[in-house]
mmCIF file of the C-alpha atoms, coordinates in Angstrom:
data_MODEL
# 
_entry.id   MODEL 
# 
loop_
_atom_site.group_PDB 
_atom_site.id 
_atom_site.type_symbol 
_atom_site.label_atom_id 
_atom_site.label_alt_id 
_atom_site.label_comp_id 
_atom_site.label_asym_id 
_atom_site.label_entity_id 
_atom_site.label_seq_id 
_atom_site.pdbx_PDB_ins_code 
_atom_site.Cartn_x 
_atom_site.Cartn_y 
_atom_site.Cartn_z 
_atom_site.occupancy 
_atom_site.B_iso_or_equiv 
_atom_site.pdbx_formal_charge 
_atom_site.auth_seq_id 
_atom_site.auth_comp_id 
_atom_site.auth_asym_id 
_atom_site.auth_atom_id 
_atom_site.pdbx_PDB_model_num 
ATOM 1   C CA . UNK A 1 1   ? 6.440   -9.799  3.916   1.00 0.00 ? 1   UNK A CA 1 
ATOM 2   C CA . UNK A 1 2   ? 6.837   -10.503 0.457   1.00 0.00 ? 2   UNK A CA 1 
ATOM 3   C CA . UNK A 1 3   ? 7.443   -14.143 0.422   1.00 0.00 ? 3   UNK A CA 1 
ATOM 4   C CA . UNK A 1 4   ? 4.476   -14.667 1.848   1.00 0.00 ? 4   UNK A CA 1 
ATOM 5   C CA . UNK A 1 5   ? 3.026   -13.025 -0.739  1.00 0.00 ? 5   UNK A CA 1 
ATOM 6   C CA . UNK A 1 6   ? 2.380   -15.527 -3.241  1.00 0.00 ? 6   UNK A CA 1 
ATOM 7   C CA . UNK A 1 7   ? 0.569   -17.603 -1.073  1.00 0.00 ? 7   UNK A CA 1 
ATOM 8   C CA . UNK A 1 8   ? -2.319  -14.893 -0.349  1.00 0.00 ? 8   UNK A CA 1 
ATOM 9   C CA . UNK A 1 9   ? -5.255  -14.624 -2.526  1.00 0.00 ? 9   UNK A CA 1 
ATOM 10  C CA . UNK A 1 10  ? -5.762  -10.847 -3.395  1.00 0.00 ? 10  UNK A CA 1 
ATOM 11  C CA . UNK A 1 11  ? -1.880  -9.449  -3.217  1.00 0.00 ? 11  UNK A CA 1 
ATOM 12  C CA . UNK A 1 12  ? -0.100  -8.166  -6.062  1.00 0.00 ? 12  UNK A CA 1 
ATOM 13  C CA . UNK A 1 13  ? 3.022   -6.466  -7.114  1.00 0.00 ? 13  UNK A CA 1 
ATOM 14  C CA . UNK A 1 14  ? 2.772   -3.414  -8.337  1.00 0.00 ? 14  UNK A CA 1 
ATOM 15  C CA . UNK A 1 15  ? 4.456   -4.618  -11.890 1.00 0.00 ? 15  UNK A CA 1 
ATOM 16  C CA . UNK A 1 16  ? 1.734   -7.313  -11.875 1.00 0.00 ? 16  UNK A CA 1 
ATOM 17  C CA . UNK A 1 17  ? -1.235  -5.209  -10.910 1.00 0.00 ? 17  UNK A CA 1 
ATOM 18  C CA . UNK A 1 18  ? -0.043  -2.644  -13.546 1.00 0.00 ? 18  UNK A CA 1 
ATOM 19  C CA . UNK A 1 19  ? 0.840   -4.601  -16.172 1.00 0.00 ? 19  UNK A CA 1 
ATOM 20  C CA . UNK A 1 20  ? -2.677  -6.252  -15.425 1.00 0.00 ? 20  UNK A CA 1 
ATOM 21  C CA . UNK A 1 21  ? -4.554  -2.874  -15.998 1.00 0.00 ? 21  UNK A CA 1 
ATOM 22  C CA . UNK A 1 22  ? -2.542  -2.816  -19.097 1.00 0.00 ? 22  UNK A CA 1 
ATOM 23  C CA . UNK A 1 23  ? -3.256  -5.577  -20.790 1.00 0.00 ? 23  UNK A CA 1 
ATOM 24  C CA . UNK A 1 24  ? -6.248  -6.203  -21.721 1.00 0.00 ? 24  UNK A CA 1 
ATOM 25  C CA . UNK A 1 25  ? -7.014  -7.535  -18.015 1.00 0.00 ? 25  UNK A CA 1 
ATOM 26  C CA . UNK A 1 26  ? -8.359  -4.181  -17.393 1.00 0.00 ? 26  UNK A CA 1 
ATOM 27  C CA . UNK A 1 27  ? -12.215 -5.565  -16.653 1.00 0.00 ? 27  UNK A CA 1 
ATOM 28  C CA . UNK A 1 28  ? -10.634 -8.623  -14.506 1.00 0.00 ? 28  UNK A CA 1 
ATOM 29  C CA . UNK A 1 29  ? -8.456  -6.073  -12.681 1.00 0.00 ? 29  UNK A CA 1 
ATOM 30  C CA . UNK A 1 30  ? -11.186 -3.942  -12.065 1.00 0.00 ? 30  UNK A CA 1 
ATOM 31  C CA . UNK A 1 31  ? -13.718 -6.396  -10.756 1.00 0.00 ? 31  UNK A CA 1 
ATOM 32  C CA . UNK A 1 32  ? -11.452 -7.177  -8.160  1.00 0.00 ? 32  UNK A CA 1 
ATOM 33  C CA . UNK A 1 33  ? -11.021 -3.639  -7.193  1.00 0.00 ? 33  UNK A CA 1 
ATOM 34  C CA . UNK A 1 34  ? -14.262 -1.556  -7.442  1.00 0.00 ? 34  UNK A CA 1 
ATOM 35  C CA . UNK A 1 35  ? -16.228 -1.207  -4.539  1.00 0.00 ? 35  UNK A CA 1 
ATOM 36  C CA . UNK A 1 36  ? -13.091 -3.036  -2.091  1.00 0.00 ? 36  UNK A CA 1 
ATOM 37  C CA . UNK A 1 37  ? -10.423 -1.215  0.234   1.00 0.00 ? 37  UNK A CA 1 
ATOM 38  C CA . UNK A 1 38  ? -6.903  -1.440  -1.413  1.00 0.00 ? 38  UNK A CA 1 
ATOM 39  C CA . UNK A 1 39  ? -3.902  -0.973  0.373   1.00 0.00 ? 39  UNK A CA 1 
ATOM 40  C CA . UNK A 1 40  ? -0.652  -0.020  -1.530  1.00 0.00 ? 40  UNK A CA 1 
ATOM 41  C CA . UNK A 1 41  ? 3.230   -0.242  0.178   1.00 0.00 ? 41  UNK A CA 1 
ATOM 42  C CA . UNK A 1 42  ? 5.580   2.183   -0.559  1.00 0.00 ? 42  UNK A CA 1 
ATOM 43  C CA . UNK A 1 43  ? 5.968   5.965   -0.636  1.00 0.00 ? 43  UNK A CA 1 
ATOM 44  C CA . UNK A 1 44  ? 7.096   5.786   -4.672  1.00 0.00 ? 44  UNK A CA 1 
ATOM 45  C CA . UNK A 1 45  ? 6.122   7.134   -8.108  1.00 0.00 ? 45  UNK A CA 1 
ATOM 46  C CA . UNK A 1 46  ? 5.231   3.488   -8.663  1.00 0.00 ? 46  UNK A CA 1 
ATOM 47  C CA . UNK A 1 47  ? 2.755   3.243   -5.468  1.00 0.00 ? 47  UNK A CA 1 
ATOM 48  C CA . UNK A 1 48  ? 1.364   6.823   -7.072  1.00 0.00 ? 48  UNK A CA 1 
ATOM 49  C CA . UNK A 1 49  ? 0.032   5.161   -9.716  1.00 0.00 ? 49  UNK A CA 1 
ATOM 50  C CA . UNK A 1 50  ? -1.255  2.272   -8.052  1.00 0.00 ? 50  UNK A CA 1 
ATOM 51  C CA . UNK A 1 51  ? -3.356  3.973   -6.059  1.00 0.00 ? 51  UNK A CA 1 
ATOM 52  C CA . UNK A 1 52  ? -4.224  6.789   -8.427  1.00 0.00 ? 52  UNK A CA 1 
ATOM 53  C CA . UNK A 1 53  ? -5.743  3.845   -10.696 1.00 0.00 ? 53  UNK A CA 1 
ATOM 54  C CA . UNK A 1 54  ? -7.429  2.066   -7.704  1.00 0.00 ? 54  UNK A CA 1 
ATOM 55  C CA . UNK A 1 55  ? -9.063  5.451   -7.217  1.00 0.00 ? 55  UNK A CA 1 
ATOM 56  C CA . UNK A 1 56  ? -10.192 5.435   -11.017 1.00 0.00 ? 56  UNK A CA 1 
ATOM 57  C CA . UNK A 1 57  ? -11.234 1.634   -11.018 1.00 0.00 ? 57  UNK A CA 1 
ATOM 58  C CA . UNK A 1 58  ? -13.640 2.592   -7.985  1.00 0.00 ? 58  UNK A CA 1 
ATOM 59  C CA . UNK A 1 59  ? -12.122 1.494   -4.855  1.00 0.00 ? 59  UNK A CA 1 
ATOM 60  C CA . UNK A 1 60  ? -14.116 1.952   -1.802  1.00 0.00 ? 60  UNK A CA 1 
ATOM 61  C CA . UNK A 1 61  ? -11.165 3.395   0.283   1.00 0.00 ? 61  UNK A CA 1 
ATOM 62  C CA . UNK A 1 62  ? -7.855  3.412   -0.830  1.00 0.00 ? 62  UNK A CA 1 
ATOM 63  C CA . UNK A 1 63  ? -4.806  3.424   1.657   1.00 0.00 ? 63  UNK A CA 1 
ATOM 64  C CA . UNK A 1 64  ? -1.223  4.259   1.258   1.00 0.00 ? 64  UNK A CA 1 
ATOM 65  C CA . UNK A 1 65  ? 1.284   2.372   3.657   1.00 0.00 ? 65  UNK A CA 1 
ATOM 66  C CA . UNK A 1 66  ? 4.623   4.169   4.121   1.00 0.00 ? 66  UNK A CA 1 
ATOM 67  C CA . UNK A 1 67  ? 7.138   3.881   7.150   1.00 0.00 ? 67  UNK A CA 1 
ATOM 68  C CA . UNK A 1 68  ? 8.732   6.892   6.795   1.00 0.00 ? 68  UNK A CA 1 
ATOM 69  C CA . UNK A 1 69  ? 7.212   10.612  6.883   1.00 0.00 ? 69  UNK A CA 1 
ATOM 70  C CA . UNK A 1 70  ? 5.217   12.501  3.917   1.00 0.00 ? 70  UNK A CA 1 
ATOM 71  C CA . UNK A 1 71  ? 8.602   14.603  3.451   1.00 0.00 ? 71  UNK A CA 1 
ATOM 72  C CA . UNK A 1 72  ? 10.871  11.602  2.951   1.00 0.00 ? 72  UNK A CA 1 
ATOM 73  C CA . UNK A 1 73  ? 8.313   10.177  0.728   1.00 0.00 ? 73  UNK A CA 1 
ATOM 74  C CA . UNK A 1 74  ? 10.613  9.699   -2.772  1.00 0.00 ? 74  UNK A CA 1 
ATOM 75  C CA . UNK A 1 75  ? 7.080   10.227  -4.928  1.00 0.00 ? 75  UNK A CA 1 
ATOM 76  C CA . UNK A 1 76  ? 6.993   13.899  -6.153  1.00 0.00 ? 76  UNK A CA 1 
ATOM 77  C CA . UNK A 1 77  ? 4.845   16.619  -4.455  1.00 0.00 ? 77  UNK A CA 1 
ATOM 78  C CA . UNK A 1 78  ? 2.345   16.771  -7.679  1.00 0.00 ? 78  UNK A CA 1 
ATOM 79  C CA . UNK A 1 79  ? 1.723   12.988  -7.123  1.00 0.00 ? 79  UNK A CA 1 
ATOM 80  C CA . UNK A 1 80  ? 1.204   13.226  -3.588  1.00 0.00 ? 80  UNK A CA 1 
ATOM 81  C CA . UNK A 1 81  ? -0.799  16.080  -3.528  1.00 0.00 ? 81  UNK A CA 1 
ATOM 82  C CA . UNK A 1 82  ? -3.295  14.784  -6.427  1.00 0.00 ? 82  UNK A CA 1 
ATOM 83  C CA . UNK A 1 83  ? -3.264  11.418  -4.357  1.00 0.00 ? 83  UNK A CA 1 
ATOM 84  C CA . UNK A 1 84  ? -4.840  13.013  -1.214  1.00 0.00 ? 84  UNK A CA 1 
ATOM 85  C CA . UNK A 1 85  ? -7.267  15.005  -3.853  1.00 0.00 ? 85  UNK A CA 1 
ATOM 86  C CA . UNK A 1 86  ? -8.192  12.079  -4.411  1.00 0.00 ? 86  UNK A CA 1 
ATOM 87  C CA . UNK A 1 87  ? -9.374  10.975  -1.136  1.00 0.00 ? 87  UNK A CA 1 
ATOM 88  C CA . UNK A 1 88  ? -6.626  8.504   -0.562  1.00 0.00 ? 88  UNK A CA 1 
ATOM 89  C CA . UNK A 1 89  ? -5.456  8.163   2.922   1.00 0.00 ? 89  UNK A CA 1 
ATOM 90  C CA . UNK A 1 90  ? -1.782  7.857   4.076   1.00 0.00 ? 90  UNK A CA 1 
ATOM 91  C CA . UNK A 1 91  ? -0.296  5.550   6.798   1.00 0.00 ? 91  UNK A CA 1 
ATOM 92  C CA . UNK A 1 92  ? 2.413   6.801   7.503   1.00 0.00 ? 92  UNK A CA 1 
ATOM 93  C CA . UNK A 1 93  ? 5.257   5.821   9.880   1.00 0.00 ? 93  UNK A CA 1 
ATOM 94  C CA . UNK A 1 94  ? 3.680   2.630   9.280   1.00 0.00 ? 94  UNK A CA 1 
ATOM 95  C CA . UNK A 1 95  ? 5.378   -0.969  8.568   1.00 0.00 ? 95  UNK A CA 1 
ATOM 96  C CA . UNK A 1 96  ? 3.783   -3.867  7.500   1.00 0.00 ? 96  UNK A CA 1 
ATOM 97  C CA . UNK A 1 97  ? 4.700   -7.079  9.343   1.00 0.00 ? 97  UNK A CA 1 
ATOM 98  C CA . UNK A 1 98  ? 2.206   -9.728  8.058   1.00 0.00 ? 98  UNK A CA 1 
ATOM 99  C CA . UNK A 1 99  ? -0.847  -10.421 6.317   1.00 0.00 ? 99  UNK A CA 1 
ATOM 100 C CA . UNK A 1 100 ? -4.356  -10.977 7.768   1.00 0.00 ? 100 UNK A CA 1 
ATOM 101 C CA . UNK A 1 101 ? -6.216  -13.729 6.011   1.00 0.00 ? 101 UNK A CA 1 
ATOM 102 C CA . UNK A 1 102 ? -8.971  -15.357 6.380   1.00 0.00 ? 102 UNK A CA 1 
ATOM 103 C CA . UNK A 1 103 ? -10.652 -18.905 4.492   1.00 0.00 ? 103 UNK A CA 1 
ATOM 104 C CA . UNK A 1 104 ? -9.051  -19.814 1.555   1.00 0.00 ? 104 UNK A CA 1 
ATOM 105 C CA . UNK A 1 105 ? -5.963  -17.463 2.119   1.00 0.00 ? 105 UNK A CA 1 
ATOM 106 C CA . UNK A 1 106 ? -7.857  -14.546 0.939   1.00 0.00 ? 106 UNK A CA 1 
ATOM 107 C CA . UNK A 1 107 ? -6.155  -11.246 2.317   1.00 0.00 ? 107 UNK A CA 1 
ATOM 108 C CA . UNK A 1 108 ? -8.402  -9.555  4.864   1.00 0.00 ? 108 UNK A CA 1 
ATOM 109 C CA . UNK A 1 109 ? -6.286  -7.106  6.069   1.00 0.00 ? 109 UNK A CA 1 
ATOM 110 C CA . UNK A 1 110 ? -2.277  -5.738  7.350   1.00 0.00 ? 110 UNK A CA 1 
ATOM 111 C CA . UNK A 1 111 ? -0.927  -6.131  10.704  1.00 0.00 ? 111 UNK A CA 1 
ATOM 112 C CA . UNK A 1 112 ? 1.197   -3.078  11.264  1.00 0.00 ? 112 UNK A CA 1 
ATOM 113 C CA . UNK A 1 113 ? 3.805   -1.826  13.590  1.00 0.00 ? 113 UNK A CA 1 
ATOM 114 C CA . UNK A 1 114 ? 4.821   2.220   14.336  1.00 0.00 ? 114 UNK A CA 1 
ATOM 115 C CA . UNK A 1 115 ? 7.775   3.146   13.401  1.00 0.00 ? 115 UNK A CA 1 
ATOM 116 C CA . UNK A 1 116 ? 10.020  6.276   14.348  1.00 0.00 ? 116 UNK A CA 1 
ATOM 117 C CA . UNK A 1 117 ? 12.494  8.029   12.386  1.00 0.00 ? 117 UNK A CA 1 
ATOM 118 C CA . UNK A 1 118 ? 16.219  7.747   13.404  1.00 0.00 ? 118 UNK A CA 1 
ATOM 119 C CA . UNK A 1 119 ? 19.623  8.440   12.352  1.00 0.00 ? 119 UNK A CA 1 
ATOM 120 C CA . UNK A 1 120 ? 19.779  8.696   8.282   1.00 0.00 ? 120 UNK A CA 1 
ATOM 121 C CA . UNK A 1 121 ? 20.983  5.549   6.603   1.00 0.00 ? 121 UNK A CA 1 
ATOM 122 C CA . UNK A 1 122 ? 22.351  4.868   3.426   1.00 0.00 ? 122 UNK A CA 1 
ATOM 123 C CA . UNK A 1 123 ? 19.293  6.560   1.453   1.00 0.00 ? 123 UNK A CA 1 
ATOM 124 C CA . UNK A 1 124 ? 20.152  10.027  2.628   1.00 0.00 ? 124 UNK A CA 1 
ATOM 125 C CA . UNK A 1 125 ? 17.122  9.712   4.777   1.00 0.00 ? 125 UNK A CA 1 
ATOM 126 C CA . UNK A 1 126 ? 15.880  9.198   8.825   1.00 0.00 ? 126 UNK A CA 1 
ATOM 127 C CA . UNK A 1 127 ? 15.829  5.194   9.089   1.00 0.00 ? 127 UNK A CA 1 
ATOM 128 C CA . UNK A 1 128 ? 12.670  3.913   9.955   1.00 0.00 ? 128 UNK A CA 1 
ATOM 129 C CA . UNK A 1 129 ? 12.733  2.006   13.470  1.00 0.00 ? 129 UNK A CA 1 
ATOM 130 C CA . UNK A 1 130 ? 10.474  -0.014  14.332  1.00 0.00 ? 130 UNK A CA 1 
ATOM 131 C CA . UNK A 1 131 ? 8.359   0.550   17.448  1.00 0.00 ? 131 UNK A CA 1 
ATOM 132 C CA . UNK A 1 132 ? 8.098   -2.082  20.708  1.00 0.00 ? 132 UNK A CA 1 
ATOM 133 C CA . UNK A 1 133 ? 4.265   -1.836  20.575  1.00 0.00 ? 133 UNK A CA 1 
ATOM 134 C CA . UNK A 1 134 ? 2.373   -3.528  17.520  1.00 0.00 ? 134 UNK A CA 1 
ATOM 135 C CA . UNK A 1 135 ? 0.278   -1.126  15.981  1.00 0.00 ? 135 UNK A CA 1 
ATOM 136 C CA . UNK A 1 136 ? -2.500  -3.561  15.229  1.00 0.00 ? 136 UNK A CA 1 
ATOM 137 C CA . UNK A 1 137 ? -4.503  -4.861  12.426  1.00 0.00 ? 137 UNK A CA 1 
ATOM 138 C CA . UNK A 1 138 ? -5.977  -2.855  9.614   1.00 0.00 ? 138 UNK A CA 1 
ATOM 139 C CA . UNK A 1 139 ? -8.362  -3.748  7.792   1.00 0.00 ? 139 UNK A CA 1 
ATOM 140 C CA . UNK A 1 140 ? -8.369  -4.512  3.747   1.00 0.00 ? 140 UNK A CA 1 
ATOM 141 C CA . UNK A 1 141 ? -11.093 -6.214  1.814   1.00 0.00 ? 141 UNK A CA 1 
ATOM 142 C CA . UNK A 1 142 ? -9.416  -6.903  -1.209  1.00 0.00 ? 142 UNK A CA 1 
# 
């Protein structure tokens, strides 16, 4: 997915979007966020703090994407747990595939597949397959 990323209005890295929120873009960055569904990829400390500032800039809803299972998540327990405290939702078993735009290239949502967990790979931990079926499109406002 990622080099597609560039292209679409309204996705960010994680390094820019918290390196944004660091300097001194803090107003622009939250603008773009409060009131607005965010979606974050990844099962990381770094995806932690995305959306446990997305939560504190006012997101609407704010949705974690992961395609493995809330035990192989490499975050630790502390940040998941205060991230569902929060109210944010996890996807999990969840891919991404593509983005959903709309005019102007402006991200309107993720189109996601299932996955299942198989044999572990390198990582230690069950590889993520990829299921037949695509999951379908969910929606993202920002």
């Amino acid at each position: 997915m990622n080099p597609k990323a560039k292209s679409v209005t309204g996705v960010y890295s994680s390094t820019d979007y918290l390196c944004g929120l660091r300097d001194r873009r803090f107003k622009e960055m939250a603008g773009r966020i409060a009131g607005k569904t965010v979606a974050v990829i990844g099962g990381g400390s770094v995806a932690m703090d995305c959306v446990e500032s997305a939560v504190k800039l006012g997101a609407w809803d704010v949705y974690l994407v992961y395609r493995r299972s809330y035990a192989q998540m490499p975050a630790e327990p502390d940040e998941r747990l205060e991230a569902q405290e929060a109210g944010v939702h996890f996807l999990l078993l969840n891919q991404p595939v593509d983005y959903v735009t709309g005019r102007g290239r402006r991200l309107k949502g993720l189109k996601l597949v299932r996955t299942r967990l198989g044999e572990p790979d390198a990582s230690a931990g069950a590889a993520p397959n990829r299921s037949e079926a695509p999951n379908g499109s969910w929606p993202a406002t920002w």
